[in-house]
C-alpha positions as CSV (number, residue, x, y, z in Angstrom):
1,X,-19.7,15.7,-28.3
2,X,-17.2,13.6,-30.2
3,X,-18.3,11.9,-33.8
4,X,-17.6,9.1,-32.1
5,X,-17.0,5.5,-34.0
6,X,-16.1,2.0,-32.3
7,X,-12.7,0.4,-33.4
8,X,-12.0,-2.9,-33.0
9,X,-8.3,-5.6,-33.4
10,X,-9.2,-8.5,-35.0
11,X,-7.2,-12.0,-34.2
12,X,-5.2,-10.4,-31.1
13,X,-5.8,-12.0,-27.9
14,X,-7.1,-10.2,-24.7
15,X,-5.4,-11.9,-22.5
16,X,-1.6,-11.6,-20.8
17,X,0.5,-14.1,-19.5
18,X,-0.5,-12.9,-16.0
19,X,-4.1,-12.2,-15.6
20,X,-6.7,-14.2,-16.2
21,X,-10.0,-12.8,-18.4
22,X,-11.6,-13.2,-15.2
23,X,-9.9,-11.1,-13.5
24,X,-9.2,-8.6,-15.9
25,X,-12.7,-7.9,-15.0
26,X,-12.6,-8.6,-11.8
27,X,-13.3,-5.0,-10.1
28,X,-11.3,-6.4,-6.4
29,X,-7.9,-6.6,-8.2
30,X,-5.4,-4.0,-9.6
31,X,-2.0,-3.2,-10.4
32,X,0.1,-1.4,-7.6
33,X,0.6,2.2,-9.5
34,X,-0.2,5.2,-7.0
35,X,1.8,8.2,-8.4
36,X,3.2,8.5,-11.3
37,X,6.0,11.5,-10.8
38,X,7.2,11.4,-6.9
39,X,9.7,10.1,-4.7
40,X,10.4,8.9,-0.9
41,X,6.7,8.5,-0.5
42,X,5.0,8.9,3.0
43,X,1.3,7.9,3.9
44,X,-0.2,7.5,7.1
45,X,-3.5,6.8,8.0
46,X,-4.8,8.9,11.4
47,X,-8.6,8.7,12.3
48,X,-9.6,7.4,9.6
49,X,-8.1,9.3,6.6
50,X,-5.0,8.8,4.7
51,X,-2.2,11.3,4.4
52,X,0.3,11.4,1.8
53,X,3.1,14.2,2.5
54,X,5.6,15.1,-0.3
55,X,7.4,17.3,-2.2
56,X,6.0,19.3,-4.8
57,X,6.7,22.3,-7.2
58,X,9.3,23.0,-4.3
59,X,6.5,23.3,-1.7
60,X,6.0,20.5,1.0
61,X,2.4,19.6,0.5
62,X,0.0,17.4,1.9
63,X,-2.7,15.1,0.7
64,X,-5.6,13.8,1.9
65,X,-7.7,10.5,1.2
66,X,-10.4,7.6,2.3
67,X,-8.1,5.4,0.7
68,X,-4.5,4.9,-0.7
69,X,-4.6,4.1,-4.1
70,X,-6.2,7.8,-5.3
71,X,-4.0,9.6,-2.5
72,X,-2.4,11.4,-5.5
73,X,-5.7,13.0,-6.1
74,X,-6.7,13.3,-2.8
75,X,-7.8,16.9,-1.4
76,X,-4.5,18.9,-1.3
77,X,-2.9,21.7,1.4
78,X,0.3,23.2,1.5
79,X,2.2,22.8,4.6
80,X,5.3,24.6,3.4
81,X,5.3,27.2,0.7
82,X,9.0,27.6,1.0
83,X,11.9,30.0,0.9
84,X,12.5,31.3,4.6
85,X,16.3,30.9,4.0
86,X,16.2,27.4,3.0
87,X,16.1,25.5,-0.1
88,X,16.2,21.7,-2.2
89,X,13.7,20.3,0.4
90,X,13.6,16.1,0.6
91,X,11.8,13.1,2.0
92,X,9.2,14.6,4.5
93,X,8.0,12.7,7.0
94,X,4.2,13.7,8.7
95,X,3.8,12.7,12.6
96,X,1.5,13.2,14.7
97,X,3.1,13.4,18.5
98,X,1.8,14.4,21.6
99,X,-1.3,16.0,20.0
100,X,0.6,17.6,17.8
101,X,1.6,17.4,14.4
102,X,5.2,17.4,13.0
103,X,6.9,17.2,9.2
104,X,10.6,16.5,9.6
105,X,12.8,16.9,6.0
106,X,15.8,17.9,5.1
107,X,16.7,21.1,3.4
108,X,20.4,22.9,2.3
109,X,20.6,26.6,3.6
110,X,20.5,28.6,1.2
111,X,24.4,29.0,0.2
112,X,25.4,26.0,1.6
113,X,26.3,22.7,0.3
114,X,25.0,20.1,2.5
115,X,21.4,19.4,3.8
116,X,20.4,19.4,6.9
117,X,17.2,18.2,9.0
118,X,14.4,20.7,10.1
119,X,10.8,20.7,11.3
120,X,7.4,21.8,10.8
121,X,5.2,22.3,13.7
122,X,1.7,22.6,13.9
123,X,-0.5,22.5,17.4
124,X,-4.2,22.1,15.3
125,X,-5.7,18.7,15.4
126,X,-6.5,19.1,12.2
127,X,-3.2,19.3,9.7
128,X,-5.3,21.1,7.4
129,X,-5.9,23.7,9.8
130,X,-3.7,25.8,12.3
131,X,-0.3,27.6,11.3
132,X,3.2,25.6,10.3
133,X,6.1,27.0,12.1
134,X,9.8,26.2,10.4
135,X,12.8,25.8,12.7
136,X,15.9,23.4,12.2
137,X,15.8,20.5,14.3
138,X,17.5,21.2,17.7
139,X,20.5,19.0,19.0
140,X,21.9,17.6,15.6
141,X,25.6,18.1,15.1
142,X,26.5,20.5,12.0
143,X,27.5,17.3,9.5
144,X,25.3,16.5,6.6
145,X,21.7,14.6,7.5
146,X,18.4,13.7,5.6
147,X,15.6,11.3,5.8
148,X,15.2,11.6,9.4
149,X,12.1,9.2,11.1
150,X,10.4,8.6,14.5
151,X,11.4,5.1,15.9
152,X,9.7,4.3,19.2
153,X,9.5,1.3,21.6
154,X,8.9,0.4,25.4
155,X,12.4,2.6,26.2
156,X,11.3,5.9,24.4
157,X,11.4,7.5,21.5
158,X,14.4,7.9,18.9
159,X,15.4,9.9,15.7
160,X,16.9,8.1,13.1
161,X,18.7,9.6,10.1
162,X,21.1,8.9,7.2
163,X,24.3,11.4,7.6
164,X,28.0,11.9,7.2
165,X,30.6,10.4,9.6
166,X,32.7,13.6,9.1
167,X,33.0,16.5,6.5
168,X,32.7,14.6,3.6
169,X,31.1,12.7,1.2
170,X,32.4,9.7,1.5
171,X,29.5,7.4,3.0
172,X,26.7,8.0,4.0
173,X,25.6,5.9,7.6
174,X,22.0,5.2,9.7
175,X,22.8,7.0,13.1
176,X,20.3,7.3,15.9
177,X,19.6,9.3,18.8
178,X,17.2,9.7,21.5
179,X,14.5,12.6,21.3
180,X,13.9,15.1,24.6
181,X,11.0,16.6,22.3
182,X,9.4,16.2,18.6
183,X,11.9,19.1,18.1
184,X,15.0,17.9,19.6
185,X,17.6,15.2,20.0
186,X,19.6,14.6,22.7
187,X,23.4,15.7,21.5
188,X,24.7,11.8,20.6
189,X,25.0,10.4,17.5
190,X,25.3,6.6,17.6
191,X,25.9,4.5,14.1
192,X,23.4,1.7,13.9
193,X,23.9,0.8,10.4
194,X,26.9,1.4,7.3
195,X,26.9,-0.3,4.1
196,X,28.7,-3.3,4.4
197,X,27.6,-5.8,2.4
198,X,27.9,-5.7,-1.1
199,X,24.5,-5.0,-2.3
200,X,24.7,-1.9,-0.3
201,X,27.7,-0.9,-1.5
202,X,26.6,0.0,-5.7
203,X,27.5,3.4,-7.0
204,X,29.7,5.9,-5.5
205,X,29.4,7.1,-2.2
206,X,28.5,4.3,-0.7
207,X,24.9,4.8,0.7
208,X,22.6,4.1,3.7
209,X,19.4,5.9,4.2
210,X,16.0,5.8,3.9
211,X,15.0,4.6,7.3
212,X,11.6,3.5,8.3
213,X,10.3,1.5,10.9
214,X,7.2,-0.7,11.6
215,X,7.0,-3.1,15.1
216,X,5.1,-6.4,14.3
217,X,5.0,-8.5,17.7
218,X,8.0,-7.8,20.3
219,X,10.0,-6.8,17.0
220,X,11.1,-3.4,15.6
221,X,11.3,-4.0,11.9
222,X,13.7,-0.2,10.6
223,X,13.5,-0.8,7.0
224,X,15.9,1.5,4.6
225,X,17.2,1.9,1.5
226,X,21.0,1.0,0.1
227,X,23.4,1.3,-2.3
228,X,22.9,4.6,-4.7
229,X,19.8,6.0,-5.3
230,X,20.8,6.6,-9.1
231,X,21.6,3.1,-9.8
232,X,18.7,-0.2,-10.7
233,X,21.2,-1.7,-7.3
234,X,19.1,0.3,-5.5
235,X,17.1,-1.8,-2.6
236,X,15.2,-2.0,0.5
237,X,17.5,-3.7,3.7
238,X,16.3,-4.3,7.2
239,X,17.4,-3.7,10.7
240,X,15.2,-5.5,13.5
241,X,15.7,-5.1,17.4
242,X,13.5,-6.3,20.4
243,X,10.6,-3.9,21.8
244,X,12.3,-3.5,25.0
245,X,15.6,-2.6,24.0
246,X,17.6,-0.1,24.1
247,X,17.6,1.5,20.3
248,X,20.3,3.8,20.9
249,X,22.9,0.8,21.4
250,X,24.3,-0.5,18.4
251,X,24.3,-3.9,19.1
252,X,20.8,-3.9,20.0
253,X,20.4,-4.3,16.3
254,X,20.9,-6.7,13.7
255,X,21.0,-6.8,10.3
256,X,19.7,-9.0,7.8
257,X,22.0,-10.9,5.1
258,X,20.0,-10.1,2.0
259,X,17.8,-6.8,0.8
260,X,14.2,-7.5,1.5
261,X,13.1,-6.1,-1.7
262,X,15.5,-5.3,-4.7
263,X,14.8,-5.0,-8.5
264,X,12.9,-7.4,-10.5
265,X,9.7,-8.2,-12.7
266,X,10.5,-5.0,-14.6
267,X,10.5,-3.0,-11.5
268,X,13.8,-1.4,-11.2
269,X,15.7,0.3,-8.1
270,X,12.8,0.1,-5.5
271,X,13.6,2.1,-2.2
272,X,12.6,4.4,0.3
273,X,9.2,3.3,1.3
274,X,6.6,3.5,3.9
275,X,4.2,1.3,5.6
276,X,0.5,1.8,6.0
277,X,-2.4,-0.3,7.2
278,X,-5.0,-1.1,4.8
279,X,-8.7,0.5,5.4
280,X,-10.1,-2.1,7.6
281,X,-6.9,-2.7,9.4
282,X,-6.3,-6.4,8.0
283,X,-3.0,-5.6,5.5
284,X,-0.4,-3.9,6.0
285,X,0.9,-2.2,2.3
286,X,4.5,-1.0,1.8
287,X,4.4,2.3,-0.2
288,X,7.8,2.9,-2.0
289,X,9.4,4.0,-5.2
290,X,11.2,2.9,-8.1
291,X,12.4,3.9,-11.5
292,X,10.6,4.4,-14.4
293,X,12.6,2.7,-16.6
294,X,15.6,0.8,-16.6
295,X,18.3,3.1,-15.2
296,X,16.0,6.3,-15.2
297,X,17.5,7.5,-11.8
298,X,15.4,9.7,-9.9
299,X,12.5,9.4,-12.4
300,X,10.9,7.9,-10.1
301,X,7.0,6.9,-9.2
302,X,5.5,5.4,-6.1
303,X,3.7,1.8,-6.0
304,X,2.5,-0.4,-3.2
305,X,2.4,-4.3,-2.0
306,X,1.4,-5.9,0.8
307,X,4.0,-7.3,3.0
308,X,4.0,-10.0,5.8
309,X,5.4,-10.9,8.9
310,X,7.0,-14.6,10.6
311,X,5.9,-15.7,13.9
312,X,8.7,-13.1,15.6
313,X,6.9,-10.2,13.9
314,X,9.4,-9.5,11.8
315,X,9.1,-8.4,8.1
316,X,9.1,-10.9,5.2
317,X,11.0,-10.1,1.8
318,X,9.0,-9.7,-1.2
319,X,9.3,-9.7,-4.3
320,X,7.9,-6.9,-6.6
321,X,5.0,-7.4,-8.8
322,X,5.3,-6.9,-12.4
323,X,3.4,-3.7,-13.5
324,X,0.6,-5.3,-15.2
325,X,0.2,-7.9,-12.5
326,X,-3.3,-7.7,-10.9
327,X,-3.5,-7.8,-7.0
328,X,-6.6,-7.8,-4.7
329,X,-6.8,-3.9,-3.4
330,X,-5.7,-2.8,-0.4
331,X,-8.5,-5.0,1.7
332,X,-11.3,-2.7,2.7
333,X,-11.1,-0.2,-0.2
334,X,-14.2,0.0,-2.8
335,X,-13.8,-2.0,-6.1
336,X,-13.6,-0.5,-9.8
337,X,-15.7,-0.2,-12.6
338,X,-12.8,-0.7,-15.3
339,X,-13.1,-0.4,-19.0
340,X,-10.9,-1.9,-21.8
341,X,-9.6,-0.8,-25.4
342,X,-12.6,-3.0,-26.7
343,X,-15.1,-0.6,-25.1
344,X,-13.7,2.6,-25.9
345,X,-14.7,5.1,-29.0
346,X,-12.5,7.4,-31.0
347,X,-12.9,10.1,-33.6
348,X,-9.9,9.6,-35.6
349,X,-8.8,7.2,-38.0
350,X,-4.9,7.1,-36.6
351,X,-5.9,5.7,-33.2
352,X,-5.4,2.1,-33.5
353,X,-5.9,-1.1,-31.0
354,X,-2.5,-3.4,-30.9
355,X,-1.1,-5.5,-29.2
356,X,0.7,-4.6,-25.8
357,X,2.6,-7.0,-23.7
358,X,2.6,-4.0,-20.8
359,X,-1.1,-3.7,-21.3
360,X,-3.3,-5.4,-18.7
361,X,-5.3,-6.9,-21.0
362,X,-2.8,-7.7,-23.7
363,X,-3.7,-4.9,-26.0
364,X,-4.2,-1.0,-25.8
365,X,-5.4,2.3,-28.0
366,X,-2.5,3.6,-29.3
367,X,-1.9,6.8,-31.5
368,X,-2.7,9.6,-29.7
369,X,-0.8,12.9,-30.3
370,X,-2.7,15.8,-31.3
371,X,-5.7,16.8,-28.8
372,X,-8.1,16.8,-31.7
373,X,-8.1,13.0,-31.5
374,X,-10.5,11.7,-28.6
375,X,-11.1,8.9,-27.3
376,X,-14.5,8.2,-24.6
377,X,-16.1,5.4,-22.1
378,X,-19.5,5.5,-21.3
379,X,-20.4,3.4,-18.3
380,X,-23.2,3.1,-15.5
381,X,-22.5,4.3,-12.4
382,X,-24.7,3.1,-9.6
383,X,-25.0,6.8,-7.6
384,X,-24.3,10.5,-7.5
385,X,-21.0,11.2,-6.2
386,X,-17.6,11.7,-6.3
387,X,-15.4,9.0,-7.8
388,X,-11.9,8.8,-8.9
389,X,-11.2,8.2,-12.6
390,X,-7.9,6.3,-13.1
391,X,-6.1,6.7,-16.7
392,X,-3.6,4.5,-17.5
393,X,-1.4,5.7,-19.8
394,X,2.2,5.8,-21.4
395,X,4.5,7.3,-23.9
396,X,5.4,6.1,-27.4
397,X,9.2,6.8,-26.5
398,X,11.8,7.2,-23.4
399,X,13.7,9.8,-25.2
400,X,14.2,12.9,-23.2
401,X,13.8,13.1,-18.9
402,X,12.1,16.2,-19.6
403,X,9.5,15.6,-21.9
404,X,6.1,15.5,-21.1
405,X,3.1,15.1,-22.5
406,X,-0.7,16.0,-21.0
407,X,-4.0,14.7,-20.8
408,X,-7.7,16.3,-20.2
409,X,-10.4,14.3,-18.8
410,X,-13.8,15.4,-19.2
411,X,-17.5,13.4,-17.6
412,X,-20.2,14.2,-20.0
413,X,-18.4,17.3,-21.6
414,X,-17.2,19.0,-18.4
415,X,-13.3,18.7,-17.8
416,X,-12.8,22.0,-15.8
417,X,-10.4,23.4,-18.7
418,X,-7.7,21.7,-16.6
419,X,-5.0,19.4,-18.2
420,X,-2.8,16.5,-16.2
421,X,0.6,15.9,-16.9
422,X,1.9,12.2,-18.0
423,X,5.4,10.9,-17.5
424,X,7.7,9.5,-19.1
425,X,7.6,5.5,-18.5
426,X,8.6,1.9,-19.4
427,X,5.6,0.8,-18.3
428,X,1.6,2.3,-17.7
429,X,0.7,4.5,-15.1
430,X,-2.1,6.3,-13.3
431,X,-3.3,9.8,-14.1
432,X,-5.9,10.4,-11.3
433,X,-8.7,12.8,-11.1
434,X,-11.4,13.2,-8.9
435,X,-14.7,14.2,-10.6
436,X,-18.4,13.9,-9.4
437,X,-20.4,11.8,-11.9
438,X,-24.5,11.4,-11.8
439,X,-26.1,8.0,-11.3
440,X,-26.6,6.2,-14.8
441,X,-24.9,6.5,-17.8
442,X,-21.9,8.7,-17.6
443,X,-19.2,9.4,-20.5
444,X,-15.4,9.7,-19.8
445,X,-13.3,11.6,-22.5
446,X,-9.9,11.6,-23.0
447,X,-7.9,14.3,-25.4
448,X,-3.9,14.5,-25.1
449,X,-1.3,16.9,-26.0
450,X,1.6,14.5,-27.4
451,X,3.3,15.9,-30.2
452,X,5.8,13.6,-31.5
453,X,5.1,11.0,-28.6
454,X,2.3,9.6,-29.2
455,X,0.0,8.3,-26.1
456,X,-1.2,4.4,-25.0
457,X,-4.2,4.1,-23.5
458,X,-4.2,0.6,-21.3
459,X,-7.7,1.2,-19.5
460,X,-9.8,3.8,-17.7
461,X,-11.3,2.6,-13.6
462,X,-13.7,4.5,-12.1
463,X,-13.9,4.0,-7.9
464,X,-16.0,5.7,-5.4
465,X,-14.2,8.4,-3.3
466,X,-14.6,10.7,-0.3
């Protein structure tokens, strides 16, 4: 147990320009942060669960979840441990085809210099079960090829990937083909898609890629991602065709004038995303990345919003919501108990409330660096079970891309000796834990490992999970 004694701002407001005090407490809205360290994110939702594949610690893993928003705490299985002759493994996609499931990503053989696209098979019904079998995907010519995706409509079904014309890295195009299996493509390679227009055309090659698709209606919405990766230009395009045409004709496709989402509100070079119905099937949420910061690169972390379609079905732009901007949750997911600066207790003098323009409440606990300062909630939970325990945190300083700082989080004393990394960040951002709590009065302790970068806290959320 923590001395623990209450510390309090006086004449600061509580409130941003954004959210009201009403909903600031209001349990149905939150900000859009899912991951705080990851790229090219890909959820799906199959019977029921959610499935969030990615790269991590160079292993292809999987996660599993009720709902979206604690995905990145979700119960974890490796698909691929690695190696096997292959190596710098991107943007893997999970499908589930012909009762089967498959993880398509790209990888550079080892002494090469280009990536290429392979596949992960598995026969069990169950991802989390069964044996994954590597082989490169059959049919693709020898030229340079990531961030392959499924496409299908009324005439079959299609690969589509972001590759090289020729030899060399000059551009980078969409091309699609039709499929013979979930492991093969027929030998063709028709471009559907360069970058053109201006706003695809930032940085240096010029780039294309990041293809995903979602049909609304008689329309095939293929959304991707354009101009450089590196660069705040990057943005989120769209290609639309009919449901009964032939996808593997270029003109079958056209192209919209304008990105569909590009940077704003703070949010800077959003791209490669995903789509994913909400938990009672009434939204459908666009998961995708952006920098952490202005021009961070690939420091990236993953975020949602919900997106819409016209009359046609075919996808609406949007515009990205500023980071401390509260949105109603994914509709059917559970609400949160959330608790504020205000509420919190602390054991040293140096941990301060101030205010915070990124905060969502306008101000946040700031000073923590060495783990001997702590900082708790104690709040009532309404029954015994497992819940995910959201931290939102940042950094002091965006300093070094390397630098990272760490966080345990204990209920009533117990953290499991394990500590969770935090990022780097412009703005606040989720650590999440899953933790079993007791009905009635539970206490949340934070301590953090920050030498020399000091840690805000902008609020802890509590929310039933699986």
């Amino acid at each position: 147990m923590i001395a623990a004694m209450m510390f309090g701002l006086s004449g600061c407001s509580a409130q941003t320009a954004s959210n009201s005090p009403s909903q600031v407490r209001d349990g149905s809205m939150i900000t859009d942060g899912i991951d705080s360290n990851s790229a090219d994110p890909w959820i799906i939702r199959h019977d029921g669960e959610y499935y969030y594949c990615k790269v991590m610690n160079d292993q292809i893993i999987i996660l599993r979840s009720r709902n979206i928003t604690d995905i990145a705490a979700g119960e974890e299985t490796t698909a691929f441990g690695g190696g096997n002759g292959i190596e710098a493994y991107w943007a893997p996609e999970l499908h589930y085809l012909d009762n089967a499931w498959f993880i398509y990503f790209a990888a550079q053989p080892v002494g090469s210099d280009i990536h290429r696209m392979y596949v992960l098979s598995n026969d069990s019904a169950d991802p989390y079960r069964g044996e994954w079998s590597l082989a490169e995907l059959s049919g693709m010519d020898d030229k340079f090829a990531i961030d392959g995706t499924i496409v299908e409509n009324n005439t079959g079904r299609y690969f589509v990937w972001s590759g090289w014309e020729g030899y060399e890295n000059v551009q980078q195009n969409l091309y699609i083909a039709a499929m013979e299996s979930p492991t093969r493509v027929r030998d063709e390679k028709i471009l559907i898609s360069a970058p053109d227009y201006d706003w695809e055309r930032h940085g240096d090659p010029k780039v294309n890629e990041g293809p995903v698709a979602i049909i609304r209606g008689r329309t095939v919405n293929l959304a991707y991602s354009a101009s450089g990766s590196w660069t705040d230009d990057y943005c989120i395009g769209l290609l639309t065709a009919s449901l009964d045409a032939n996808l593997s004709k270029a003109d079958s496709w056209t192209k919209t004038k304008t990105p569909i989402l590009r940077s704003g509100n703070g949010i800077y070079g959003p791209g490669h995303n995903s789509f994913v119905e909400s938990p009672d099937g009434k939204q459908t949420e666009m998961i995708y990345h952006s920098a952490r910061w202005s021009k961070g690169g690939w420091n990236r972390s993953v975020r949602f919003q919900t997106v819409s379609f016209d009359k046609n079905g075919v996808l609406q732009p949007i515009t990205p919501q500023y980071s401390n901007q509260l949105a109603q949750t994914p509709s059917g997911e559970p609400e949160r108990l959330r608790g504020l600066p205000s509420e919190f207790s602390a054991n040293s003098g140096a941990v301060k409330i101030v205010k915070d323009a990124q905060a969502l409440s306008g101000v946040a606990a700031e000073g923590f660096e060495d783990s001997s300062q702590e900082m708790s909630w104690t709040v009532t939970v309404p029954e015994t079970r497992n819940y995910s325990i959201f931290v939102w945190v940042r950094m002091a300083q965006v300093h070094d891309e390397s630098e990272t700082s760490s966080v345990r989080i204990s209920v009533d004393g117990n953290s499991g000796n394990h500590e969770e990394t935090i990022y780097q960040s412009q703005y606040y951002q989720p650590v999440v834990v899953r933790r079993q709590m007791k009905a009635g009065k539970c206490t949340v302790s934070l301590a953090f490992n920050s030498i020399g970068n000091p840690v805000s806290v902008d609020r802890i959320e509590i929310m039933p999970s699986a």
